[in-house]
MDAnalysis code that builds the backbone (N, CA, C; Angstrom):
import MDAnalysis as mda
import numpy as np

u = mda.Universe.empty(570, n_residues=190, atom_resindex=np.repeat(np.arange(190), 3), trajectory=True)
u.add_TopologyAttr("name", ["N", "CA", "C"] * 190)
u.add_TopologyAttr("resid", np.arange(1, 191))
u.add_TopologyAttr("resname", ["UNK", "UNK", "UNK", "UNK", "UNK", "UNK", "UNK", "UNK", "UNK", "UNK", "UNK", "UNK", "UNK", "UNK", "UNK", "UNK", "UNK", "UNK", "UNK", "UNK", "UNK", "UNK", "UNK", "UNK", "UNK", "UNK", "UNK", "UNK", "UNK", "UNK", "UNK", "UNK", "UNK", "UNK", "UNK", "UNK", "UNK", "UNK", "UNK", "UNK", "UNK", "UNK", "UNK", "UNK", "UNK", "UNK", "UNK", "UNK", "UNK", "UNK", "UNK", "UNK", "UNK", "UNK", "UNK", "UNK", "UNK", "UNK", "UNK", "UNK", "UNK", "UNK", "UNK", "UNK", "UNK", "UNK", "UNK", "UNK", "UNK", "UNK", "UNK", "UNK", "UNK", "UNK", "UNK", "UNK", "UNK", "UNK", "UNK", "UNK", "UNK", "UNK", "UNK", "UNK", "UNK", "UNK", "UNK", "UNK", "UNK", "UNK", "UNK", "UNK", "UNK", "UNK", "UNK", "UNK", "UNK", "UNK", "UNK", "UNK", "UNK", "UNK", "UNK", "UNK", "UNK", "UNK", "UNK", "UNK", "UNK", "UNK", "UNK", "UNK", "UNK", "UNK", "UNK", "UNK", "UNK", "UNK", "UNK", "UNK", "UNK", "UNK", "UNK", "UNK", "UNK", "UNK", "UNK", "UNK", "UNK", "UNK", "UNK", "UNK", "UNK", "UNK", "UNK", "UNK", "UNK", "UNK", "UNK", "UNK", "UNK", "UNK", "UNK", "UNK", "UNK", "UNK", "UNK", "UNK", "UNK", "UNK", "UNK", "UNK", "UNK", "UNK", "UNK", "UNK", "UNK", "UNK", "UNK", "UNK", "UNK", "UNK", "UNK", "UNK", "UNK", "UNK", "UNK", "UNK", "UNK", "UNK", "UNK", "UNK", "UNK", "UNK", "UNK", "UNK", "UNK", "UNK", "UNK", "UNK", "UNK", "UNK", "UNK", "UNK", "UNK", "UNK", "UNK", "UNK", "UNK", "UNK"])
u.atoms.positions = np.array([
    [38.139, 54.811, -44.016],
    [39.483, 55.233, -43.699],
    [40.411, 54.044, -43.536],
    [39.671, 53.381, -42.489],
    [41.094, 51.857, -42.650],
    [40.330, 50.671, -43.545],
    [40.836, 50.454, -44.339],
    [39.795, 49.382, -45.264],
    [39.580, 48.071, -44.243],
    [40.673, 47.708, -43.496],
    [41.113, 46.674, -43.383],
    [40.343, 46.426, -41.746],
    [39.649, 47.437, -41.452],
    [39.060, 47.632, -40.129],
    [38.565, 45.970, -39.394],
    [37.934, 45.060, -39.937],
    [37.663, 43.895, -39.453],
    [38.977, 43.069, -39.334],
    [40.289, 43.257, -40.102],
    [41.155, 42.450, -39.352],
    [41.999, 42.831, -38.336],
    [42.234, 44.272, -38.567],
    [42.408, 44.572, -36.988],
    [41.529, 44.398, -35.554],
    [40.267, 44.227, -35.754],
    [39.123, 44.079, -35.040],
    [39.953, 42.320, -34.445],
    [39.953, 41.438, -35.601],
    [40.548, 40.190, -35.454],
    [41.182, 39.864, -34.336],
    [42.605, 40.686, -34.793],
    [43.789, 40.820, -34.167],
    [43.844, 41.068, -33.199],
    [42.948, 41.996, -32.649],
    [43.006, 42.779, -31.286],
    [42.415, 41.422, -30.394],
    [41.526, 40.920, -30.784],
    [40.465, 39.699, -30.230],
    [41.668, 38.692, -29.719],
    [42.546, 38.247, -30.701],
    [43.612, 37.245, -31.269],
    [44.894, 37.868, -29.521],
    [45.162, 39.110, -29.419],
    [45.646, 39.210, -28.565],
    [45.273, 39.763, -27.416],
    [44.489, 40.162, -27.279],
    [43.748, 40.284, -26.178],
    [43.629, 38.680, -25.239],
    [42.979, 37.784, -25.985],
    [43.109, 36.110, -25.764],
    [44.093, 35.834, -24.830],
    [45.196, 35.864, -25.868],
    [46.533, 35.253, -25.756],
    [47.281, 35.892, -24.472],
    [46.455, 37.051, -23.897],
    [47.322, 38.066, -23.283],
    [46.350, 37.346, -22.216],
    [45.386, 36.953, -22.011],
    [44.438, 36.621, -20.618],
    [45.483, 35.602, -20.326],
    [45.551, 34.089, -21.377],
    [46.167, 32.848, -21.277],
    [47.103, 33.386, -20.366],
    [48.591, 33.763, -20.921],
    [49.735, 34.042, -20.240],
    [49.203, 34.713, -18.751],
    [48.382, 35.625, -18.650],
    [48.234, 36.589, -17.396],
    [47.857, 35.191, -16.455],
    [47.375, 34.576, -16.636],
    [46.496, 33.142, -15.684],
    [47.207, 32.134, -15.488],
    [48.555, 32.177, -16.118],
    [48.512, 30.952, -16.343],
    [49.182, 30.586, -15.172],
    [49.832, 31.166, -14.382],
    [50.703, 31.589, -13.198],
    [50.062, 31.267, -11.918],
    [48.754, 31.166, -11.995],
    [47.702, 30.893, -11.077],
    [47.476, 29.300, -10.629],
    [47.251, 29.071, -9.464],
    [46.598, 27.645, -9.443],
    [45.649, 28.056, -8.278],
    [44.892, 26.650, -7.800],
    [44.014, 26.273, -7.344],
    [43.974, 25.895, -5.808],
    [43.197, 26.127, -5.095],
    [43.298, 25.673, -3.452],
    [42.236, 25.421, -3.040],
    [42.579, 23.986, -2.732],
    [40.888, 23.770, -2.481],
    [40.266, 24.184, -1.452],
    [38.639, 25.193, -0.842],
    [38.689, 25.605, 0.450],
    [37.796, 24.319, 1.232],
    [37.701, 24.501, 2.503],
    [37.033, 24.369, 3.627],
    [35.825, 25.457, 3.374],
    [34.747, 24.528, 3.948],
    [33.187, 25.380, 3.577],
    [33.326, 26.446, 4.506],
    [34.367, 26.638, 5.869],
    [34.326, 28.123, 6.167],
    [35.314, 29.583, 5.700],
    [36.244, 28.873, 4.779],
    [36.441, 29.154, 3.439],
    [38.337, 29.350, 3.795],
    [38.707, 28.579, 4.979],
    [39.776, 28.377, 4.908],
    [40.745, 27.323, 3.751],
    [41.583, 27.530, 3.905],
    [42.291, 26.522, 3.078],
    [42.192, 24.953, 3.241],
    [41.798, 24.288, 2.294],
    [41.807, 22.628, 2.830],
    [43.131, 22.143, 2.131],
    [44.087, 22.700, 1.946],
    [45.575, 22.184, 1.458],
    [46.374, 22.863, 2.036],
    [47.571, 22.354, 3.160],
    [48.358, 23.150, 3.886],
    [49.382, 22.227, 3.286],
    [50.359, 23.054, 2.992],
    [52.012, 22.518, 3.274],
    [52.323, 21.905, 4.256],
    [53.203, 20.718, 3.906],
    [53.358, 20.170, 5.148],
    [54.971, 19.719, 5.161],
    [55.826, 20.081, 6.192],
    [57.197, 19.168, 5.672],
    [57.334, 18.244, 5.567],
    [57.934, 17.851, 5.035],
    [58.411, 16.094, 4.287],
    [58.307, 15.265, 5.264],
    [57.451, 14.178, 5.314],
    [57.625, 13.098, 6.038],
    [56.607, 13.474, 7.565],
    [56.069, 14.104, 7.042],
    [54.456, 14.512, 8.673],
    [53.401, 14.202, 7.838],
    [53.006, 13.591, 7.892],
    [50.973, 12.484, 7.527],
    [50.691, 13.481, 7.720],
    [49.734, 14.105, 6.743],
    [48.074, 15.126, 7.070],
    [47.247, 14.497, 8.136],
    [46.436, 15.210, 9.242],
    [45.819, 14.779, 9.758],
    [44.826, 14.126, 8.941],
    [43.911, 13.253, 9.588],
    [42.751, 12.832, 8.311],
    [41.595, 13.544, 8.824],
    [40.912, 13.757, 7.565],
    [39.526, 14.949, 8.126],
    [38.612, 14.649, 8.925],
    [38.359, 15.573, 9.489],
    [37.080, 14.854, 10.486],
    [35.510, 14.481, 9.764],
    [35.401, 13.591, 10.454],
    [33.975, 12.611, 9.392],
    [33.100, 13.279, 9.587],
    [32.388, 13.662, 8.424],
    [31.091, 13.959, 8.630],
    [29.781, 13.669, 9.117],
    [29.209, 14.379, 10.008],
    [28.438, 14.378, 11.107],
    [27.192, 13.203, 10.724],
    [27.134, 12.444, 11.115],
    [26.044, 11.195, 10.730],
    [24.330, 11.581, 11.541],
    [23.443, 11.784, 10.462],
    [22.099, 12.609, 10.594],
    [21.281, 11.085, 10.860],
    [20.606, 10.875, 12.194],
    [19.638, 9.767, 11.787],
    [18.345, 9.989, 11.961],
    [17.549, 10.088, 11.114],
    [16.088, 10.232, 11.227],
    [15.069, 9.121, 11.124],
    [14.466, 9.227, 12.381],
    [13.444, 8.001, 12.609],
    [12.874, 7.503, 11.754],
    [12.771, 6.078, 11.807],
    [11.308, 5.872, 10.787],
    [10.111, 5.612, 10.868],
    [9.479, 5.862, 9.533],
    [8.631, 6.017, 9.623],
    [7.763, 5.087, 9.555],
    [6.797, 4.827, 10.476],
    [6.070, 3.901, 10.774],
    [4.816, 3.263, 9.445],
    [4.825, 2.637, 9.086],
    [4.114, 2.014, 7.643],
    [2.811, 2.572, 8.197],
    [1.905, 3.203, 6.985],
    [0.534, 3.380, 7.287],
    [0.028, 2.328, 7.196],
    [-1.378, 2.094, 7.705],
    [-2.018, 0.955, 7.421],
    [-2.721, 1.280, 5.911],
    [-2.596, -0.628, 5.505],
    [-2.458, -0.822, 4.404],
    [-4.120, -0.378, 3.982],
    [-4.072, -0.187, 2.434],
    [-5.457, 0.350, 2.274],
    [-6.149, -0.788, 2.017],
    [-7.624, -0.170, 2.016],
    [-8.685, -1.195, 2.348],
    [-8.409, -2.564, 0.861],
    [-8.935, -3.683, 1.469],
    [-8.974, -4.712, 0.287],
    [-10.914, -5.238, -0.201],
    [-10.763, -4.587, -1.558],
    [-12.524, -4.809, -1.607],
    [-12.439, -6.464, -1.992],
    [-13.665, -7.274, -2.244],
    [-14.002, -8.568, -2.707],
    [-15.445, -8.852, -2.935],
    [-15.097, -9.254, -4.213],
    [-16.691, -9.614, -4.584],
    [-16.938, -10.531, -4.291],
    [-18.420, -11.361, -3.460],
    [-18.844, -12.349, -3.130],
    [-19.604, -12.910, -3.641],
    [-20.071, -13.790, -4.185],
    [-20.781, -14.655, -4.810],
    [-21.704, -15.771, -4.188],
    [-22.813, -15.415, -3.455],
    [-23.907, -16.227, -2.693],
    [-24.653, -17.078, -3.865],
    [-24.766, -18.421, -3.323],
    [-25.421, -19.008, -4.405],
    [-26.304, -19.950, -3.357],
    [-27.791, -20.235, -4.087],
    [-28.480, -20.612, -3.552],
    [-28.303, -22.313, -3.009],
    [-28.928, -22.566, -1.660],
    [-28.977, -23.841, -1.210],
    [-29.873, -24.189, -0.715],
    [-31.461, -23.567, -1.156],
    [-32.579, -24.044, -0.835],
    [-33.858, -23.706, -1.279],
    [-34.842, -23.765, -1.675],
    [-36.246, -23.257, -2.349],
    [-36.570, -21.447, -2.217],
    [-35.945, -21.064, -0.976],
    [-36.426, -19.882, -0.721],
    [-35.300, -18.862, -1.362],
    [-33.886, -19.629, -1.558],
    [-32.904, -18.698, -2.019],
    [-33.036, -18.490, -3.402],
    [-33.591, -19.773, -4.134],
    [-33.903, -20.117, -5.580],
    [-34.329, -19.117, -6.049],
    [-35.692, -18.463, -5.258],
    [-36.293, -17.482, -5.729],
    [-36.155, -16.069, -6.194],
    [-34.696, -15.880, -5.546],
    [-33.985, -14.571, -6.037],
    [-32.638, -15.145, -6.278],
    [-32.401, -16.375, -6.521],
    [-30.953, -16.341, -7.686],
    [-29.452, -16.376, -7.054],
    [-29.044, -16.249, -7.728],
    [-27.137, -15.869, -6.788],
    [-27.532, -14.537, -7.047],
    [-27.331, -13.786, -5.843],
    [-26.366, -13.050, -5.140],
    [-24.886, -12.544, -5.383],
    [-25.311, -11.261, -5.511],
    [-23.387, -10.419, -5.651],
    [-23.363, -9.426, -4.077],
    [-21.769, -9.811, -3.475],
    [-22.554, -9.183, -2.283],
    [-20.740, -8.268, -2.110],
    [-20.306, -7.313, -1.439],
    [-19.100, -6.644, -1.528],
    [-18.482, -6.966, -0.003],
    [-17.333, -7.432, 0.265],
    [-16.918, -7.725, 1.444],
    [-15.728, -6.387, 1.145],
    [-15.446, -5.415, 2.384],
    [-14.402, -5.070, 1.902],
    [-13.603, -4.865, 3.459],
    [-12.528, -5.202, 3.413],
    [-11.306, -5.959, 4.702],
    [-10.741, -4.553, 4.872],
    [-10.874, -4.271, 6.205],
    [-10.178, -2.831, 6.677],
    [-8.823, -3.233, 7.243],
    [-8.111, -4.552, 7.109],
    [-7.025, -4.947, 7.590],
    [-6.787, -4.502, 9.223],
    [-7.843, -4.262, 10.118],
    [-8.043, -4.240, 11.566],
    [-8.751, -5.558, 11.994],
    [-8.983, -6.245, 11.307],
    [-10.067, -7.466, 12.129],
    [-11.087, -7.220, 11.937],
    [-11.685, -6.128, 11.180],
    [-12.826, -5.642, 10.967],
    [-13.107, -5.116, 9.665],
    [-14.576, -5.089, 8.996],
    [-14.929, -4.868, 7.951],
    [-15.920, -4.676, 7.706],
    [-16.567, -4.481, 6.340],
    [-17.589, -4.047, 5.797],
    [-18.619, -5.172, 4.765],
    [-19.706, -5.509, 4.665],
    [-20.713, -6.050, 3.595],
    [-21.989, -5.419, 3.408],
    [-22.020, -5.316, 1.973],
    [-22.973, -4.695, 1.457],
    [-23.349, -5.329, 0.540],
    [-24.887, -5.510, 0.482],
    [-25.626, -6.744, -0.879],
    [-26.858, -5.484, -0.842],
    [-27.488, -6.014, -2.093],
    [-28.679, -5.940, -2.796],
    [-29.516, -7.095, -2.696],
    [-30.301, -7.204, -2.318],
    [-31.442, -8.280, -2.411],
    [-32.817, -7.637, -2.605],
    [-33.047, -8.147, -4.034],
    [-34.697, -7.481, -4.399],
    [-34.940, -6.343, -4.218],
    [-34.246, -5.730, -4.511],
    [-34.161, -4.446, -4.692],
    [-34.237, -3.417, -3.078],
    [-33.589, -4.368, -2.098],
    [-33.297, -3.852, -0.855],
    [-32.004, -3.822, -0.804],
    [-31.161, -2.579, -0.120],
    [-29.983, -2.677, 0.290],
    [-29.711, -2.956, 1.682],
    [-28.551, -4.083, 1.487],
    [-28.123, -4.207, 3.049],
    [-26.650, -3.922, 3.206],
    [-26.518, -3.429, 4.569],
    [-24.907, -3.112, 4.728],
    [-24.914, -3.314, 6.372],
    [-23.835, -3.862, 6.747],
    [-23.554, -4.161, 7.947],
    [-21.836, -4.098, 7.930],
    [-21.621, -5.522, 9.006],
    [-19.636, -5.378, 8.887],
    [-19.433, -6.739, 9.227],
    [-18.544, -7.058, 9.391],
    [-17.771, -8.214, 8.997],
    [-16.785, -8.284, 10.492],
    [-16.181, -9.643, 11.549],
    [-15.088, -9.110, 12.186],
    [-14.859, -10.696, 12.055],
    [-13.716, -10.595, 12.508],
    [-12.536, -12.076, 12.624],
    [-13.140, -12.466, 14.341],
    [-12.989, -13.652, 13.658],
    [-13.083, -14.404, 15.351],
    [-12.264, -15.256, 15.471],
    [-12.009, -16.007, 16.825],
    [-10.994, -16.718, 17.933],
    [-11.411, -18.329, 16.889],
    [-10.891, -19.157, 17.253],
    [-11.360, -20.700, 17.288],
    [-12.215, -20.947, 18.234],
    [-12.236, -20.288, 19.350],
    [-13.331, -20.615, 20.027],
    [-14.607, -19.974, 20.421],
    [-14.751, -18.940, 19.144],
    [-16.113, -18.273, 19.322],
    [-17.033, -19.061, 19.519],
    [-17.756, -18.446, 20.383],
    [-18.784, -19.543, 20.377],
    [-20.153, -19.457, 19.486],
    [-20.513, -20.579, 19.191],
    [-21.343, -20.781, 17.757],
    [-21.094, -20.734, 16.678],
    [-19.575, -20.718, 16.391],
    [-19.478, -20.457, 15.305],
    [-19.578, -21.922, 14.060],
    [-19.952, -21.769, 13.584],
    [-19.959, -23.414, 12.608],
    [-21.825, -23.692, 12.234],
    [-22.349, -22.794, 13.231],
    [-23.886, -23.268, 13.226],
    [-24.560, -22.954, 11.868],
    [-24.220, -21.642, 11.676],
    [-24.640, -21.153, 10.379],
    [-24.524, -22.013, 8.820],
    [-23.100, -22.687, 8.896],
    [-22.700, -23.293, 8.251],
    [-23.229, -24.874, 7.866],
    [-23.715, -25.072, 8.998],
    [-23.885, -26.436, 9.697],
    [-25.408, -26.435, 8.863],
    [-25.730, -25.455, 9.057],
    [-27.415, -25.141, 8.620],
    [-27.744, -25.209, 7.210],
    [-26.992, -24.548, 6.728],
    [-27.043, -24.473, 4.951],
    [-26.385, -25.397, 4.621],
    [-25.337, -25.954, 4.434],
    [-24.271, -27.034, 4.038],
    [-24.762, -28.885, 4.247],
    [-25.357, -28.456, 5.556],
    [-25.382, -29.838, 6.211],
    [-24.764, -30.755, 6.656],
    [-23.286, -30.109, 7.051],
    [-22.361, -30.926, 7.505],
    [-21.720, -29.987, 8.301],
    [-20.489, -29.823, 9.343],
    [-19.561, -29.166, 9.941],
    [-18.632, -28.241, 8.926],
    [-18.393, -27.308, 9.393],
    [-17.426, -26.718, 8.870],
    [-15.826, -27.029, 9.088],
    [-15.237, -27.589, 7.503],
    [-13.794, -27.748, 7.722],
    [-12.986, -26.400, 7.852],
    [-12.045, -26.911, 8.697],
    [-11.352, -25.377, 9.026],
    [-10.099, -26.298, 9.920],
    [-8.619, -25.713, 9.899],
    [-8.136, -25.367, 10.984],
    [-7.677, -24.922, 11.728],
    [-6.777, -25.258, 12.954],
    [-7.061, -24.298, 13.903],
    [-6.104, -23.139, 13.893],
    [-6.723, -22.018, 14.057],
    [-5.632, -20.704, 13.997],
    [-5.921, -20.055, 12.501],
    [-6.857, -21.020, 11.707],
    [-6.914, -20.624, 10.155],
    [-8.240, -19.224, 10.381],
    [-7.531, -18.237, 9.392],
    [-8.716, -16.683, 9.707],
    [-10.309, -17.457, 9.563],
    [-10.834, -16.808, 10.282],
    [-12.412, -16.765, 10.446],
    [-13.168, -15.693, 10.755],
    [-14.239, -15.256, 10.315],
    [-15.090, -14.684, 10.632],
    [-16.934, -14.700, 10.488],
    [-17.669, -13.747, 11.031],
    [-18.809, -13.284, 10.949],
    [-19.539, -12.301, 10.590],
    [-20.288, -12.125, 9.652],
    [-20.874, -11.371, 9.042],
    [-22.483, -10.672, 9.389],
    [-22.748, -9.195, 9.338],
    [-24.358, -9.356, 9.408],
    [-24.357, -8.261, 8.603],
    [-25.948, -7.823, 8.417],
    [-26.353, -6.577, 7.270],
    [-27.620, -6.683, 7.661],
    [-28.081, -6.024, 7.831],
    [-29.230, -5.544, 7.505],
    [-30.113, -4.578, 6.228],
    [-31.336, -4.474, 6.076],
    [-31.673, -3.481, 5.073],
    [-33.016, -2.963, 5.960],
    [-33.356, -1.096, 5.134],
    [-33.859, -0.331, 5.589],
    [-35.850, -0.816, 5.592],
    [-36.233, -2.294, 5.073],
    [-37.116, -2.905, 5.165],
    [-37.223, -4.377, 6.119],
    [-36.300, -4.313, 7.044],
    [-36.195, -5.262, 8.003],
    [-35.417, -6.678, 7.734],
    [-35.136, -6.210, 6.747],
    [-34.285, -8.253, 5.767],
    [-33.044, -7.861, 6.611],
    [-32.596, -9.404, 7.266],
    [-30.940, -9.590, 7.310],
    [-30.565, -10.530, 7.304],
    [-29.538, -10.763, 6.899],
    [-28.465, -11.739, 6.676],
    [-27.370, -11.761, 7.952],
    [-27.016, -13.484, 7.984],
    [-26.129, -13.895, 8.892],
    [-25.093, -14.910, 8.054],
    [-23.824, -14.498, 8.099],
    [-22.978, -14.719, 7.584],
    [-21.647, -15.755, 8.278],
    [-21.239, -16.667, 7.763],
    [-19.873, -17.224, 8.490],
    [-19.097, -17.693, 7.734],
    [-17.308, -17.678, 7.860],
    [-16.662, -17.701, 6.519],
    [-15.557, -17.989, 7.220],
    [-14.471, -18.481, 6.100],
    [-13.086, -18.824, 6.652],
    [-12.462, -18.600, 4.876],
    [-11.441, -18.123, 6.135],
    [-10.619, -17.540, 4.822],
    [-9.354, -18.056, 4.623],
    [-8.987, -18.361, 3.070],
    [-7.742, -18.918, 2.818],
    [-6.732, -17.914, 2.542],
    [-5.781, -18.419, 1.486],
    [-4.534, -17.778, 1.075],
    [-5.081, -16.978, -0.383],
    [-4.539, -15.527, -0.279],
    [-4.650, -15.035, -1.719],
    [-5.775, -14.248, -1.323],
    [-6.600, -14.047, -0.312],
    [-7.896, -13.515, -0.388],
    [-8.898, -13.919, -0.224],
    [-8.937, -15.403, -0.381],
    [-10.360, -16.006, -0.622],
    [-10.645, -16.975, 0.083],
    [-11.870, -17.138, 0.094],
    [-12.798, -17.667, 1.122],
    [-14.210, -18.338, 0.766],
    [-14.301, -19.317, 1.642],
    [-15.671, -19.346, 1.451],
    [-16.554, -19.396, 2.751],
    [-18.156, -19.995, 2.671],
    [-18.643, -19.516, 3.931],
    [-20.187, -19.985, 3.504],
    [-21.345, -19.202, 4.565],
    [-22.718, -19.935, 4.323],
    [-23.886, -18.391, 5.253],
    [-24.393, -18.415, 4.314],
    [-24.985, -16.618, 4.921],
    [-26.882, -17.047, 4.707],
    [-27.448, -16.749, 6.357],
    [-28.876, -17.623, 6.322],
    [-29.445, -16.282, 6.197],
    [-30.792, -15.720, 5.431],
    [-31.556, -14.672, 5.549],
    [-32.595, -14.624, 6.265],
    [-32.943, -13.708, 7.153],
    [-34.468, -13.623, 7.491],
    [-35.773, -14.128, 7.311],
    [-35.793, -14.491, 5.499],
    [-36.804, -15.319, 4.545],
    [-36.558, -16.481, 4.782],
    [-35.459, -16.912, 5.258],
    [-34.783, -18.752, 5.496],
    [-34.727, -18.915, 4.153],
    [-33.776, -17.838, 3.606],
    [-32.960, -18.405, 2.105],
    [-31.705, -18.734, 2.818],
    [-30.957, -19.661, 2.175],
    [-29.764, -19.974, 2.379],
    [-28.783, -20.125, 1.311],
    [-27.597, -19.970, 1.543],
    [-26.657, -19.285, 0.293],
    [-25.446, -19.902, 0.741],
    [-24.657, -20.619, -0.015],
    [-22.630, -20.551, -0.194],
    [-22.617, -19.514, -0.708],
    [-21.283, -19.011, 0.229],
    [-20.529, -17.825, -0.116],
    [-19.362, -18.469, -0.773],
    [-18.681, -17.545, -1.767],
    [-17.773, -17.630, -1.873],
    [-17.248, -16.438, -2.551],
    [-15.679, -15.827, -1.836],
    [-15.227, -14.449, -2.406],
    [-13.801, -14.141, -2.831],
    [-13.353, -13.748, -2.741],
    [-11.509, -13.274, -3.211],
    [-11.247, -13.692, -4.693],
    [-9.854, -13.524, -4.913],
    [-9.013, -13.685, -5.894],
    [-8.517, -14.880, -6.500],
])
């Protein structure tokens, strides 16, 4: 009936449009306040807007750093006498609980040992003997520089006695006497 049916379809679209534009255009904008008053008031000529009130400052505590996670280190015992010869260097695991305290665990001949590790004063007493024993001289160290002591045992009666000083970066060295009177340099970290 109307051939032309899609351009009137057009047209109607075309003003319908044009008829929103004009209807809106008359309109503006106000900005609200979040309780949905007006945040733009008229003001007469020559009166300053108040200035807004600042937003409410939130402070939440902090949070206290966890302690840091554990630091493992492989140790490396190497022999310093006839009886250590006999089973070789030694791989032994130091691992630092960053409390002053820690963990070692070795294999020897097919025994496992595990014990712990703690930091000591400068003036522990005895400390240097171990060292003194395997090395044959005093232990250099100074004062206030980390130190500690080591023991382990295994489930066939073997243990190890351990003493060490530790540098920068991780590492350390030290002198660990066994039960058998093997004697060993340590040395471990990064």
């Amino acid at each position: 009936m109307f051939p032309n049916t899609a351009v009137l379809r057009l047209t109607r679209g075309i003003l319908l449009a044009a008829g929103a534009g004009a209807g809106l255009s008359a309109c503006y904008v106000i900005p609200a306040n979040p309780d949905g008053s007006p945040a733009w008031q008229y003001l007469p000529p020559g009166v300053v807007a108040p200035a807004p009130a600042p937003a409410p400052v939130v402070v939440y505590p902090a949070t206290p750093p966890g302690p840091a996670a554990p630091a493992t280190y492989q140790a490396r015992l190497y022999p310093m006498n006839e009886q250590a010869s006999q089973s070789g260097q030694l791989l032994a695991t130091i691992t630092d609980l960053h409390t002053g305290r820690g963990m070692l665990s070795m294999n020897l001949n097919g025994e496992y040992l595990s014990g712990e590790a703690t930091r000591v004063s400068d003036g522990h007493p005895g400390f240097g003997t171990v060292y003194e024993k395997v090395v044959k001289r005093p232990i250099q160290m100074q004062s206030g520089q980390p130190k500690g002591i080591a023991n382990a045992t295994g489930s066939r009666g073997t243990w190890v006695n351990c003493e060490y000083v530790l540098e920068r970066g991780g590492r350390g060295t030290g002198a660990c006497l066994m039960s058998n009177g093997a004697a060993y340099q340590i040395h471990f970290g990064g």
